[in-house]
C-alpha positions, 0 to 999 in steps of 0.5 A: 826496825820493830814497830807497832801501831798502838792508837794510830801511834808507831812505837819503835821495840827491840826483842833481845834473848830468850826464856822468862820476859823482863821488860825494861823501862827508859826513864824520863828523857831516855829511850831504848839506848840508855840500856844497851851497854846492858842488854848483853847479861840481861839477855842471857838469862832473859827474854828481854823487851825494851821499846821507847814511849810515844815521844821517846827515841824511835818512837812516833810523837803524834800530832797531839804529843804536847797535850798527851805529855802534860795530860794527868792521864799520861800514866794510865796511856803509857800502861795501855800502851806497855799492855798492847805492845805485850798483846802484839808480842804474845807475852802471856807469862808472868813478866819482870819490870825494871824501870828507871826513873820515871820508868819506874812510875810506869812499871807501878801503875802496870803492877798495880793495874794488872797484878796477876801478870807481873812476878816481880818488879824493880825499880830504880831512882824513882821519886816515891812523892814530893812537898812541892810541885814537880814544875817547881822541883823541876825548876830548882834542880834541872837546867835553867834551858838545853843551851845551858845545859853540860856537854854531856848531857846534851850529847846524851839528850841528843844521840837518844832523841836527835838534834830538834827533838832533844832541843825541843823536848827539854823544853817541853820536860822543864815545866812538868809532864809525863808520869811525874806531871807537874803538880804535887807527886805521890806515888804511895797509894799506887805502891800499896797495892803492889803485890808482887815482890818489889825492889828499891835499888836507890843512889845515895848521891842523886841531884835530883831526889834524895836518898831518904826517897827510897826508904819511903818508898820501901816501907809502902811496898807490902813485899819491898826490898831495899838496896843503896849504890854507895857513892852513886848519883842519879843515872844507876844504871850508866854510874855503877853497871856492874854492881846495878845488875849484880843486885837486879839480877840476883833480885829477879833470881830470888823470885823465880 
């Protein structure tokens, strides 16, 4: 098992395939495992990194983690984060991100942040901004508690994160945190400032956020691109894999 220290915290990484690196972003109750059905053909054509987030997965919490998540630095940590995990790796080229979700917000800041070492980013069901607070949004959308959550989901929440911690994850999720936070969310004056070519692959059947999110989004990216999963609800990736990866790939190949 691949870990690295990262301010006194281990974070668990896989290393798959070789050539130019694409760095995958799990979204915001994921980890690593959300992406294994689909490392296979990323990997083939790509050096592809992929790690779980402090409190994610393999990935240790720290003594602190409840503070950590609800802190509005969350976003600028997770960038230090993804930053040091490509120091410790010695990824000096230009890199490719794709995030899911709240993977999605990461991938932005990093891009935004470090401009001159990201060719070109993807992302997808990320919300662009909402009209009330995410602890609301939350609230009206999300299950009322993991107990009442569907089978499915729990076995999910539970085989990416184990028992308690999925348990006591959700419950933590539920109120706001981590890179969508708990107040108002507008992630528009980040997108601005990305420069590299950036892609928009969006549902048009998500329960969590609607479809008109993406064109928002598109249209505040200076070099977007647009692409809708017919339909496809929230989880892209899991819903419709081939058709994901056909449009992500062809995307990244475009910008070579």
């Amino acid at each position: 098992m691949l870990k690295v220290d990262i301010n006194g915290v281990n974070i668990y990484y896989e290393v798959h395939g070789q050539g130019q690196p694409l760095i995958l972003l799990h979204h915001g109750f994921g980890c690593t495992k959300i992406w294994e059905d689909l490392l296979p053909k990323f990997a083939a054509k790509y050096k592809v990194v992929s790690y779980d987030r402090r409190g994610f997965g393999e990935s240790d919490k720290g003594e602190d983690f409840w503070d950590y998540y609800r802190s509005e630095q969350y976003n600028q940590n997770s960038v230090e984060e993804l930053s040091i995990l490509l120091e410790h790796l010695n990824i000096k080229d230009e890199i490719r991100l794709l995030g899911q979700c709240e993977g999605g917000v990461i991938g932005f800041y990093y891009a935004a942040q470090y401009p001159q070492r990201v060719k070109a980013i993807a992302i997808s069901s990320t919300l662009c901004y909402s009209k009330i607070r995410m602890s609301e949004l939350n609230s009206s959308r999300l299950f009322p508690s993991f107990e009442e959550a569907d089978s499915e989901f729990q076995h999910k929440l539970v085989y990416w994160h184990g028992e308690t911690w999925a348990r006591r994850f959700y419950s933590l999720a539920l109120p706001g945190g981590g890179a969508y936070g708990s107040g108002v969310f507008d992630l528009r004056d980040i997108l601005k400032n990305i420069q590299c070519p950036a892609l928009v692959l969006y549902p048009d059947r998500s329960g969590l956020f609607e479809v008109e999110q993406a064109v928002l989004m598109y249209r505040s990216l200076p070099d977007g691109e647009l692409a809708v999963l017919p339909c496809c609800g929230h989880n892209t990736y899991a819903l419709q894999p081939e058709e994901y990866q056909r449009i992500i790939l062809s995307f990244f190949e475009r910008h070579r």
